[in-house]
RODRENFI-308616 format. One line per 4 residues: number of its first residue (from 1); their letters; for each residue z, x, y of C-alpha. Coordinates in pm, whole numbers, m for minus. Each point is the difference from the previous one (the first is absolute). Layout:
N
NUM = A = Z:X:Y | ... .
# end
This chain:
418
1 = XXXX = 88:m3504:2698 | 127:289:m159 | 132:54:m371 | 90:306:m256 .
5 = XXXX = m99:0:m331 | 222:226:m230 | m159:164:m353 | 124:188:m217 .
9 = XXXX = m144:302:m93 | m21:84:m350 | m195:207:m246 | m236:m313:m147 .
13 = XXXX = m176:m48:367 | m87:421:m15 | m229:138:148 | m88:m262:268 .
17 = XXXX = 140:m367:51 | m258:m170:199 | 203:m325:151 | m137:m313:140 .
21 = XXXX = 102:m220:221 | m170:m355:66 | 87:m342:164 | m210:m338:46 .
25 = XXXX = 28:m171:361 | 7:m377:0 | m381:24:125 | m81:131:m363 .
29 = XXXX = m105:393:82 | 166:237:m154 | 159:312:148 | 77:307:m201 .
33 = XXXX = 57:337:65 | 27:315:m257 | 155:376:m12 | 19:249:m235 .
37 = XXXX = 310:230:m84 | m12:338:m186 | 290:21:m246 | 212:276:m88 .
41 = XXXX = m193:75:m403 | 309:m17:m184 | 51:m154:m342 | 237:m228:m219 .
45 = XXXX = 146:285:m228 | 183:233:198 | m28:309:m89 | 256:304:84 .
49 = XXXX = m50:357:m122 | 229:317:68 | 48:362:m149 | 366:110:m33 .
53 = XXXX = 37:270:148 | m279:m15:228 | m16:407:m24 | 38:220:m238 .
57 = XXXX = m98:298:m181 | m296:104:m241 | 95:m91:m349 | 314:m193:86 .
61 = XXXX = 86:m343:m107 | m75:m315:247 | 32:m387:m36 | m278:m217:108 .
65 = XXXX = 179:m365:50 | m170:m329:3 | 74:m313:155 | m218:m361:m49 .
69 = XXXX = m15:m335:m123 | 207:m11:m328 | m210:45:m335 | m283:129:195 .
73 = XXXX = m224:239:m154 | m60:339:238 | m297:221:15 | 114:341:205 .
77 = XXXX = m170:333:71 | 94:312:222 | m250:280:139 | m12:302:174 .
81 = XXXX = m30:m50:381 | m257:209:m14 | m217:m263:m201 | 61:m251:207 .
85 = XXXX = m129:207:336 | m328:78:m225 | m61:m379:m146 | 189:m220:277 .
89 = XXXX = m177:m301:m158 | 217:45:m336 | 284:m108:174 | 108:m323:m110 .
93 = XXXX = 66:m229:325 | 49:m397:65 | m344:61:192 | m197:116:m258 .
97 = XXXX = 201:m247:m262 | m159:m313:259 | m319:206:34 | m82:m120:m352 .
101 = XXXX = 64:m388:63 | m355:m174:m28 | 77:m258:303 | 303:54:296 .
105 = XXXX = m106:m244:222 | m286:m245:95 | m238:36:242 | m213:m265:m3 .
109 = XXXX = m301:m160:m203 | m380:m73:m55 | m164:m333:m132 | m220:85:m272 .
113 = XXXX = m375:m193:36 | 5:25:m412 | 316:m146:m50 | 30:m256:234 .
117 = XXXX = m357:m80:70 | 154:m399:m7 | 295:47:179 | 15:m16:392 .
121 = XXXX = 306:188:35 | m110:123:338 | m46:m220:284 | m371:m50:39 .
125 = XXXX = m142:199:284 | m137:m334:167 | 285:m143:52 | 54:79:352 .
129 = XXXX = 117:m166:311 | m316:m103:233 | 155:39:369 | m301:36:267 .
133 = XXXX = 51:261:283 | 192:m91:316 | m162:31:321 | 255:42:300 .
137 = XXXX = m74:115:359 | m339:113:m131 | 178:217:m266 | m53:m91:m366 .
141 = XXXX = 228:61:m250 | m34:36:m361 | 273:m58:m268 | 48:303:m182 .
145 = XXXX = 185:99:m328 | 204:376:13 | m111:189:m301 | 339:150:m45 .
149 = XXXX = 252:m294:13 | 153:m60:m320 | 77:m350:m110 | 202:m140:m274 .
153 = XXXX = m229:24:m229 | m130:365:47 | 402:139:m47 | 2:m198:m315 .
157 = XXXX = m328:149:m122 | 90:310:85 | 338:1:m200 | m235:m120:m299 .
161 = XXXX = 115:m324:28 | m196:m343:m96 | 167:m315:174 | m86:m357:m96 .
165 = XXXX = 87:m221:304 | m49:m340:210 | 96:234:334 | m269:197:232 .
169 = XXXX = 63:331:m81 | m314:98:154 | m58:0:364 | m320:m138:144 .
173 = XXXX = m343:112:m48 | m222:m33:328 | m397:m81:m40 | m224:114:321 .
177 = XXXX = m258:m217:101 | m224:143:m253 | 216:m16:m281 | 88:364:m9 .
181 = XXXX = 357:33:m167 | 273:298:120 | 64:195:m285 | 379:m23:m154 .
185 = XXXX = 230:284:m14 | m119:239:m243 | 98:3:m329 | 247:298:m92 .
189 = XXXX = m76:210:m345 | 127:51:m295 | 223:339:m50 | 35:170:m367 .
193 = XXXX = 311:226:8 | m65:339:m131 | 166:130:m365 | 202:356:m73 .
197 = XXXX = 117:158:m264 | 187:326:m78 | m76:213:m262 | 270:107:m271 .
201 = XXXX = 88:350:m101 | 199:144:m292 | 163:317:m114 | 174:132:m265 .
205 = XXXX = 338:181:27 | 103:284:m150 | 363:240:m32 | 174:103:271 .
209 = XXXX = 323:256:m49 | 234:47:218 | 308:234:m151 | 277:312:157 .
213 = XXXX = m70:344:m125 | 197:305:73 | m134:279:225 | 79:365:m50 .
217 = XXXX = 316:24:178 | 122:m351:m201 | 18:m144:320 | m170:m408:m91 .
221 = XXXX = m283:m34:138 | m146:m393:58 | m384:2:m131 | m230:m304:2 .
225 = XXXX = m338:78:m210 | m247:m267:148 | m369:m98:m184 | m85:m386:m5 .
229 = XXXX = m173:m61:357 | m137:m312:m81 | m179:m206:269 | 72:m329:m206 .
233 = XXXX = 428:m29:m73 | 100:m308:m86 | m258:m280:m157 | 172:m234:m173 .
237 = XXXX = 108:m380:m48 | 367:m104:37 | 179:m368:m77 | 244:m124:204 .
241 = XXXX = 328:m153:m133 | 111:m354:74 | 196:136:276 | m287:158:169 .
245 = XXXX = 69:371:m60 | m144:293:m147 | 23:359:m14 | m214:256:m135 .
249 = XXXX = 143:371:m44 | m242:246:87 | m27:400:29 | m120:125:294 .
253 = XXXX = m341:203:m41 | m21:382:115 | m218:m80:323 | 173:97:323 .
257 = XXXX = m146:m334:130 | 63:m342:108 | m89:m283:m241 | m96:m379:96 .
261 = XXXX = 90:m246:m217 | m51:m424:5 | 5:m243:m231 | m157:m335:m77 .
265 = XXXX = 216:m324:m191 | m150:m337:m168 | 233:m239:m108 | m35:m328:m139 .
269 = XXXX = 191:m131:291 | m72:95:317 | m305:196:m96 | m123:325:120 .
273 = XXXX = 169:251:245 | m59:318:141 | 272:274:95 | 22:243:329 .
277 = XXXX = m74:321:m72 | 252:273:m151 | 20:315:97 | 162:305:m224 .
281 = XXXX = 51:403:198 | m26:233:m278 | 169:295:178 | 150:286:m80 .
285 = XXXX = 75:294:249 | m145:302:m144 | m310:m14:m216 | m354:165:m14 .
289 = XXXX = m274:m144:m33 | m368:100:m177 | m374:2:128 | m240:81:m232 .
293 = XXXX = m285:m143:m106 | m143:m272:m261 | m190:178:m240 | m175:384:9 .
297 = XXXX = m216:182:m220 | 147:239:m246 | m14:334:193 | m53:m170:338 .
301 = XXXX = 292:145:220 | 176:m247:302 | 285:21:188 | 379:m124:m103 .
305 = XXXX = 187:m118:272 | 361:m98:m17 | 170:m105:308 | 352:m60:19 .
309 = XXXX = 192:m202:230 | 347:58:132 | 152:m330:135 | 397:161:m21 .
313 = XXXX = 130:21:338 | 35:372:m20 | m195:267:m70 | m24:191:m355 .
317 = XXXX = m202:237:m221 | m210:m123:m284 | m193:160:m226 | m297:m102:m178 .
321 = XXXX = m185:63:m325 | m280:m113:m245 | 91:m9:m334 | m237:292:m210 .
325 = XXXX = m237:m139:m216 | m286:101:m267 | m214:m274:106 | m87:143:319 .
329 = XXXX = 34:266:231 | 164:24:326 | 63:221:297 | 176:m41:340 .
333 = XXXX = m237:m34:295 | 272:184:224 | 233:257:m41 | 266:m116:m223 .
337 = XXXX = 379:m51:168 | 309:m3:m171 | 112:m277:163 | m130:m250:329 .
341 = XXXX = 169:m140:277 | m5:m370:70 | 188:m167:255 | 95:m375:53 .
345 = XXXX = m347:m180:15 | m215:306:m84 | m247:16:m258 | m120:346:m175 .
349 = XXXX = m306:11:m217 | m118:257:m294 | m293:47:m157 | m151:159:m284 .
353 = XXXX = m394:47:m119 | m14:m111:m301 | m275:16:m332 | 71:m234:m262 .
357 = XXXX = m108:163:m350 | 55:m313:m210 | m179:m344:m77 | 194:m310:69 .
361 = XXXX = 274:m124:204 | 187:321:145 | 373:m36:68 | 130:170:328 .
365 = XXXX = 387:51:83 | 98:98:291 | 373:37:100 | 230:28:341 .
369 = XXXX = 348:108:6 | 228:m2:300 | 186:338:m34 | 325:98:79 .
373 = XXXX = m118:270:256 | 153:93:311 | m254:155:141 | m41:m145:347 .
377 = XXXX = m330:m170:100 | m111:147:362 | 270:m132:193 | 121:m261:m177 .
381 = XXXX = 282:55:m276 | m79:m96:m361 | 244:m275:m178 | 20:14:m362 .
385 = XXXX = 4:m377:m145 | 296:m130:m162 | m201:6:m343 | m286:194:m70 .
389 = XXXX = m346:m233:31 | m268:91:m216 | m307:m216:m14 | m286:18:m257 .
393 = XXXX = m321:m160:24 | m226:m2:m289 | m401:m136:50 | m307:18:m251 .
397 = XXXX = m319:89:53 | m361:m68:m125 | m170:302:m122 | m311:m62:m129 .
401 = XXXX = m299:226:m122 | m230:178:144 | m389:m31:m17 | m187:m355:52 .
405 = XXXX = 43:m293:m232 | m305:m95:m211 | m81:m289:m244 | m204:24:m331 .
409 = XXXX = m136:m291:m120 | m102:m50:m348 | m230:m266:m101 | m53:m113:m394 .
413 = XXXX = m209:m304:m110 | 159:m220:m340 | m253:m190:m201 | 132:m299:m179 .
417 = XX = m144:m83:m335 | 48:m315:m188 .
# end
């Protein structure tokens, strides 16, 4: 005959259910059969996590909104993409959260000679069926025993099962003439499942302005000064009410970028819980952006690149500048231009050679302006935007001295009287 069995799926039989399904004929053997299911690896608490808005721009406020078991207790961290593309295993995942259970699923057992040196707990290799060979129209045939036919007991071993019972759940061992015995389906192994973890990263935040100023013909002119690029944004724990809500009000940081952001719950309740990732667009159309490098030597020159990016849908002029400093000195690797033409989806790059003079961390500004100039690019006309957009980006860097590093050791000897 033919019957369904409906089970319900749920997160306490994650990873794996392994089900079993036996019945004893009147004859006392039993019959059993076995499968295993892979489970969706979802958990008890669960866990929602959304930024509001999911886009916006540098230095602009954002709400990061929770959802999960009431009164649970929220762990929550968001990264640059970027970090995530470099150290894919720091992503928090249900995989990697079951990757560090000790046991998922059975697979099987050995009898220890130690342990159970008194025990017979297997069936003693001698007791076999005798059954002579059959000799028919001059052909003889022997009884034989298939090496890969599973029997009752061999599914229940392998599910890591022990079974105390009256029935034959073993089928019949066959003894040759001279006593040889057919070896038994082979035993399957033990598995160990393998452990991950992710390592943690920090970062520390400091100011970020954002203000109008007026230009030279008072017309306002919209400036964003961006210089926290963290890699780390958010690191932080959060409780949830008794409704099962939170939200945390964040500022965006200055890095045109797109940050990831998940969460993991406990509660006393339903236990622990793991949330989708987040994703955050920090965006704006017009910006530049810096390449420089870590650290120099004082009076080693390199090159200063800003590139800006022009994601309007028309084309305008921008200029762009490095602030003047005394800590260093600085000179445009091309011929300088008033102003540059960028079009929709165009980027423009500058560069200067520059020689720091002073030790330390070395502050570089450099600043883009969309102008109101109609001076047409090639073909295409120039629009002037509805506000002036003026972006500043403002980036350190290591200067440190010149020569090579020595160490001078000085060694004294105390004597101790008394």
């Amino acid at each position: 005959g033919v019957f369904s069995l409906q089970l319900f799926v749920q997160a306490d039989i994650a990873p794996v259910a392994q089900v079993l399904v036996y019945t004893t004929v009147p004859s006392g053997e039993a019959i059993a059969d076995s499968a295993k299911f892979n489970t969706e690896l979802c958990f008890n608490n669960k866990v929602g996590l959304s930024f509001s808005p999911s886009e916006g721009l540098p230095s602009s406020d954002a709400h990061l909104q929770f959802q999960a078991s009431p009164n649970s207790l929220c762990a929550v961290r968001a990264v640059d993409k970027s970090v995530l593309l470099m150290k894919p295993e720091a992503d928090l995942s249900p995989t990697s959260v079951y990757d560090l259970l000790p046991v998922k699923e059975f697979h099987g057992y050995v009898y220890s000679s130690y342990v159970h040196s008194n025990l017979h707990l297997e069936e003693p290799l001698w007791n076999c069926r005798t059954m002579e060979p059959i000799v028919r129209d001059g052909i003889t045939y022997i009884p034989v025993m298939g090496v890969n036919e599973e029997d009752t007991y061999s599914i229940l071993k392998e599910m890591g099962l022990k079974v105390f019972t009256n029935t034959n759940v073993r089928k019949p061992r066959f003894c040759s003439p001279a006593n040889h015995i057919y070896p038994a389906h082979p035993s399957v192994g033990l598995g160990a499942p393998v452990a991950m973890a992710s390592a943690p990263m920090s970062a520390m935040r400091t100011s970020v302005e954002s203000f109008s100023v007026q230009s030279d013909t008072f017309e306002e002119v919209t400036e964003t000064v961006r210089k926290y690029f963290p890699e780390t944004w958010i690191w932080s724990l959060v409780p949830i009410s008794s409704e099962g809500k939170a939200d945390l009000e964040v500022t965006i940081p200055d890095t045109i970028t797109e940050w990831k952001a998940n969460a993991f719950c406990t509660s006393a309740d339903s236990g622990f819980g793991l949330s989708p990732t987040a994703s955050l667009r920090a965006f704006q159309p017009f910006f530049v952006e810096l390449t420089m490098p870590y650290s120099v030597v004082r009076g080693e020159s390199f090159t200063l690149k800003a590139t800006v990016f022009n994601y309007l849908p028309a084309c305008i002029r921008v200029s762009v500048a490095l602030a003047p400093s005394t800590h260093f000195l600085a000179t445009l690797v091309e011929k300088e231009e008033e102003s540059h033409c960028l079009c929709e989806n165009v980027r423009k790059t500058v560069a200067w050679l520059v020689t720091p003079k002073s030790l330390g961390q070395v502050e570089f500004s450099v600043t883009t302006e969309a102008l109101q100039n109609q001076q047409p690019c090639g073909n295409h006309i120039v629009e002037s935007p509805e506000k002036g957009r003026k972006d500043t980006v403002i980036r350190q860097l290591l200067v440190e001295p010149e020569g090579v590093e020595k160490e001078t050791t000085q060694n004294s000897v105390l004597c101790v009287k008394g």
